[in-house]
C-alpha positions as CSV (number, residue, x, y, z in Angstrom):
1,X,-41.8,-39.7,-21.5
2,X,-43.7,-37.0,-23.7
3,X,-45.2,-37.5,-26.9
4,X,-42.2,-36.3,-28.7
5,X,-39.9,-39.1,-26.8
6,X,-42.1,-41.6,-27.2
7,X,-42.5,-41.5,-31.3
8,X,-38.7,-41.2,-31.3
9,X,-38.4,-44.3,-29.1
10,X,-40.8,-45.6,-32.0
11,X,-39.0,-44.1,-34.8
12,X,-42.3,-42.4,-36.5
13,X,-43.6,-39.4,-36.5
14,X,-47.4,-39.2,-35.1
15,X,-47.9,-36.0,-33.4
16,X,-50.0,-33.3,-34.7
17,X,-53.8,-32.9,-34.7
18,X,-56.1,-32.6,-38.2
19,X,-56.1,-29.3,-39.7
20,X,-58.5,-28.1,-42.1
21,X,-62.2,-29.3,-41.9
22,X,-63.4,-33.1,-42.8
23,X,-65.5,-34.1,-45.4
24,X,-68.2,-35.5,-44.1
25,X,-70.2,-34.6,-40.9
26,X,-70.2,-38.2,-40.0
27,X,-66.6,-38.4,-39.1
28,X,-64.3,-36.4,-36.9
29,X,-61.2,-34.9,-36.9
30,X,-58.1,-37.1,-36.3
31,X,-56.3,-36.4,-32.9
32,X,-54.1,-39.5,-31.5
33,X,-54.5,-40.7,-28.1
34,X,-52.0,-39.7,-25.6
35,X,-49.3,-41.6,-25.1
36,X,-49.6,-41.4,-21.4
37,X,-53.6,-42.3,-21.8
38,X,-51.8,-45.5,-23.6
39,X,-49.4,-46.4,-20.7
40,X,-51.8,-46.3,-17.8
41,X,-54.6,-47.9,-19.3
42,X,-52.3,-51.0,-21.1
43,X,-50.9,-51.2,-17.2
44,X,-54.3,-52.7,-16.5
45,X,-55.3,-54.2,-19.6
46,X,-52.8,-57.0,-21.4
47,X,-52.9,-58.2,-25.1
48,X,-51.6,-61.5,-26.3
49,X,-48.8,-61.8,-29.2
50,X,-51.6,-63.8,-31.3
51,X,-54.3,-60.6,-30.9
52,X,-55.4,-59.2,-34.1
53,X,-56.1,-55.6,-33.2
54,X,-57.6,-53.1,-35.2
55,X,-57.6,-49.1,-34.4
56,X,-60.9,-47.3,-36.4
57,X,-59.7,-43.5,-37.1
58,X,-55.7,-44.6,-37.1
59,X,-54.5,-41.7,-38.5
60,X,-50.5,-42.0,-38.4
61,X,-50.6,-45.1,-37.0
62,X,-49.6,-44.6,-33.2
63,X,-51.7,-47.1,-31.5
64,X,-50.5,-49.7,-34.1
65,X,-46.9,-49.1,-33.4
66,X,-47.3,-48.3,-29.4
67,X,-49.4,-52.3,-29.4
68,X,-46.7,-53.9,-31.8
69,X,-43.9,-52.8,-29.9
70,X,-45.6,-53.8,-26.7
71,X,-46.9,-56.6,-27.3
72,X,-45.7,-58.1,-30.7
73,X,-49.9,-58.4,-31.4
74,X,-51.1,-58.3,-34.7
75,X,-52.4,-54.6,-35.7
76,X,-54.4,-53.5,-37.9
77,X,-55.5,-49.5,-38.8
78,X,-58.0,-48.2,-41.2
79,X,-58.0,-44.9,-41.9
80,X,-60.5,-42.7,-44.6
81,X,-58.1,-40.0,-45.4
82,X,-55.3,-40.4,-47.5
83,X,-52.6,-38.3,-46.5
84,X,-52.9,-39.9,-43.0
85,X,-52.7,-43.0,-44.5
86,X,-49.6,-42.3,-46.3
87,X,-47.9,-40.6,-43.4
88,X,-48.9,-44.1,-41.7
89,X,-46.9,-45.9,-44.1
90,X,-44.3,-43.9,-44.3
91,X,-43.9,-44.6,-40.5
92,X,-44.4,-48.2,-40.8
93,X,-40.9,-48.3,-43.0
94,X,-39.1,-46.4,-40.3
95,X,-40.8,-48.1,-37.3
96,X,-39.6,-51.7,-39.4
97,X,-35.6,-50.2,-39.0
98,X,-35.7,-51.1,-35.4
99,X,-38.6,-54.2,-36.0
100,X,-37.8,-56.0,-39.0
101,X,-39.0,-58.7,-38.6
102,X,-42.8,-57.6,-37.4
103,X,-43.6,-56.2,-41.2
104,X,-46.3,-59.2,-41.4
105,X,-48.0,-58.0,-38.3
106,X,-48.5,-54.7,-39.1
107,X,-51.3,-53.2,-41.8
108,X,-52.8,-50.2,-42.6
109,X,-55.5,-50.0,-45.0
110,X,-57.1,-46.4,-46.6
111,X,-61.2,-47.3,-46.6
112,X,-64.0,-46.3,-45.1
113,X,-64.3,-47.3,-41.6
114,X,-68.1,-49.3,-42.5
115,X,-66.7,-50.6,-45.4
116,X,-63.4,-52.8,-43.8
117,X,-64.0,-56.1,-43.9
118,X,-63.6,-58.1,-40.6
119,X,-61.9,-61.3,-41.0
120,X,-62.3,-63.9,-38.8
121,X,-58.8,-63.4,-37.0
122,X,-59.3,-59.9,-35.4
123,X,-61.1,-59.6,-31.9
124,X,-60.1,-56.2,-30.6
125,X,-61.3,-53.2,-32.1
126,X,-60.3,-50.0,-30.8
127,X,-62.1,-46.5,-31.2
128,X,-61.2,-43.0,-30.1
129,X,-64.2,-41.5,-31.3
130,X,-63.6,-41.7,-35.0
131,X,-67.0,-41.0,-36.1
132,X,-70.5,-40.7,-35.4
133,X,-73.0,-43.7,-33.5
134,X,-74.4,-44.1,-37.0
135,X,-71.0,-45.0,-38.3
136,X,-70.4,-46.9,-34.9
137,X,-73.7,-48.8,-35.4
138,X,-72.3,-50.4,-39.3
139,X,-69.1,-51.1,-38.2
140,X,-70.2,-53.3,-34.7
141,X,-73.0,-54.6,-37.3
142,X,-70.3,-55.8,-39.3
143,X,-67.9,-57.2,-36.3
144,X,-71.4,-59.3,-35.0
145,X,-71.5,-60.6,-38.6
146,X,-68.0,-61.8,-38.2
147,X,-69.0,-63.3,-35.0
148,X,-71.6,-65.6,-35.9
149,X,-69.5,-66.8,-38.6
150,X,-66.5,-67.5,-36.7
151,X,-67.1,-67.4,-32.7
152,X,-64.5,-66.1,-30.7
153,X,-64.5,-63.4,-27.8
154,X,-64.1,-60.0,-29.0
155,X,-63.4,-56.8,-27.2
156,X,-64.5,-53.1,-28.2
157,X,-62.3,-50.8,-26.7
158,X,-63.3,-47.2,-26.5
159,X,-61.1,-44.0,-25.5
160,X,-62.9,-41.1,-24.2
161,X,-66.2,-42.4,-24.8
162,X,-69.1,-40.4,-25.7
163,X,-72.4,-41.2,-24.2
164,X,-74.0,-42.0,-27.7
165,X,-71.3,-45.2,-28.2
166,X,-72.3,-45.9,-24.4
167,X,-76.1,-46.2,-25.0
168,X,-75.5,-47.7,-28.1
169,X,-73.6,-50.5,-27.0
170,X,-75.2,-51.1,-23.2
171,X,-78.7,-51.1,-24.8
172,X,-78.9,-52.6,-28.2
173,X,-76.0,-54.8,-28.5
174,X,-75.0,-58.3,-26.9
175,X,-71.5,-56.4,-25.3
176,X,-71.0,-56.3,-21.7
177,X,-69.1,-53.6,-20.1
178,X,-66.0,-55.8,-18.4
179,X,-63.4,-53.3,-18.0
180,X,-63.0,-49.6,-16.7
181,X,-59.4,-47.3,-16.6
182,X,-60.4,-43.8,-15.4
183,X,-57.2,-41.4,-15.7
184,X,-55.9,-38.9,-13.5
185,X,-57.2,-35.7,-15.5
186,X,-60.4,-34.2,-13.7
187,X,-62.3,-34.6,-16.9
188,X,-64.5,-37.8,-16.2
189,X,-64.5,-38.5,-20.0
190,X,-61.3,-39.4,-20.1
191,X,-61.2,-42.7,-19.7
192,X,-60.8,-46.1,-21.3
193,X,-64.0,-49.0,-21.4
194,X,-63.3,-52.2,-22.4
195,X,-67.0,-54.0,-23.6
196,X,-66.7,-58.0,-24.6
197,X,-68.4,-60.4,-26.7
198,X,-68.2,-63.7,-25.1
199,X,-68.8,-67.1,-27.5
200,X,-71.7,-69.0,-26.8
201,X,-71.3,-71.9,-24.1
């Protein structure tokens, strides 16, 4: 199916890139990940219906949806600006038409990415290059927080990484690269890598 097909499957509307310029240099402009990105990679890569997943940079919400309706997880997007994130909610009420009884697992929250608080619950966090490493580097700071107070394994999922979340993560945090879903295109950025926090034994 095409992008169009799929948000109609959906019932939201999520297509569309950012227009205009952002303000601040620190974070980039919105585009969603393709659907087709979403299908090959989660062919490989399962969540549970007790996950608590949440999506940096959601935008209009279309990872939240495309994981719900997959996988009846727990989702969770944060998004800075605040037209995206009433476009989000407007497509959470349509989305809820055809999964009523999902509104409990499905949030979206308008702060700064560095500024969410993790709660003790959530242990995937997904990014699609939202903003810069320095960004990155408060928000894992705050997920490692959450982890020593409440141990549980936690993956970082990145889409079309860039190599300044790949140093950041191989070299100064305790992460481990577990999981790798390269994707057709000839571009060999475009990929998904999966990087896990393990509890202590």
């Amino acid at each position: 199916m095409n992008e169009h097909q799929w948000d109609k499957l959906l019932n939201v509307s999520t297509t569309g890139d950012q227009k205009g310029f952002m303000t601040s240099l620190h974070y980039h402009r919105y585009e969603p990940t393709p659907y087709s990105a979403l299908e090959k990679f989660f062919n490989d890569y399962k969540f549970a219906h007790d996950d608590h997943v949440v999506d940096f940079g959601c935008g209009k919400g279309r990872m939240n949806f495309y994981l719900n309706d997959l996988f009846n997880c727990h989702v969770a997007g944060i998004e800075m600006n605040v037209a995206f994130h009433m476009e989000a909610l407007e497509n959470k009420q349509n989305y809820l038409k055809n999964h009523r009884y999902r509104a409990d697992k499905i949030h979206f929250y308008c702060v700064l990415a560095e500024e969410y608080e993790i709660s003790p619950e959530e242990n995937k966090f997904y990014f699609f290059n939202p903003f810069t490493v320095q960004i990155l580097m408060k928000v894992v700071n705050n997920i490692l927080i959450s982890f020593e107070e409440d141990q549980r394994d936690i993956d970082v999922i990145l889409y079309y990484p860039s190599e300044d979340y790949i140093f950041y993560l191989e070299t100064q945090t305790p992460f481990e690269l577990i999981h790798e879903v390269k994707l057709p295109e000839n571009n060999p950025n475009e990929r998904f890598l999966v990087y896990r926090l393990k509890t202590y034994k």
